[in-house]
N, C-alpha and C positions, 0 to 999 in steps of 0.2 A: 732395571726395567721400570718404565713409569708409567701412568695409568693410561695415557695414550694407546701404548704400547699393549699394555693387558686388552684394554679391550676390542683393540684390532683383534687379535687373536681369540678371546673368547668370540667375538662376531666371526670367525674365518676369516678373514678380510688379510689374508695374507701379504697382495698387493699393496693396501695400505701399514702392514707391519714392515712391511721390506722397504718403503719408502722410508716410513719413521725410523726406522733403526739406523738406515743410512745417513739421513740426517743427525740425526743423535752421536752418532761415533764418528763421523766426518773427519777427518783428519788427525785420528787418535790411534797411537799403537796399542798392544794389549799390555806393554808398559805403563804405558800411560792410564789404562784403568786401573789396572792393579795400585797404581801410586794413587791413584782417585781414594780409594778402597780403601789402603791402608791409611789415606789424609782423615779418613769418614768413621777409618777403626771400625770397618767392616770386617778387616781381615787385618791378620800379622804380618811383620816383616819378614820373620820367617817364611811364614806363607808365600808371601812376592816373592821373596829369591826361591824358594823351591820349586812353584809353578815358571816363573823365568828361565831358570836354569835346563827346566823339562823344554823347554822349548829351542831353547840355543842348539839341546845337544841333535833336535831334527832336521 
């Protein structure tokens, strides 16, 4: 989340968080953040493949 983003939301500004976030994630799987994530050493590999795998099996 970026500060756009925060402060749509602290304002309510819902409308304009729902644009932004659309924008933002545009043509990105939730693969493709988590690889962000772990590029950024937000998170582990581990972590990717557990949260991935949570998702395949729905």
């Amino acid at each position: 989340m970026n500060t756009q983003l925060s402060d749509s939301l602290s304002h309510n500004n819902i409308r304009e968080f729902t644009q932004l976030a659309r924008k933002q994630i545009a043509g990105k799987t939730l693969r493709d953040k988590v690889i962000d994530l772990v590029l950024a050493k937000q998170t582990t590999v581990t972590e990717a493949i557990r949260i991935s795998n949570q998702f395949d099996e729905e």
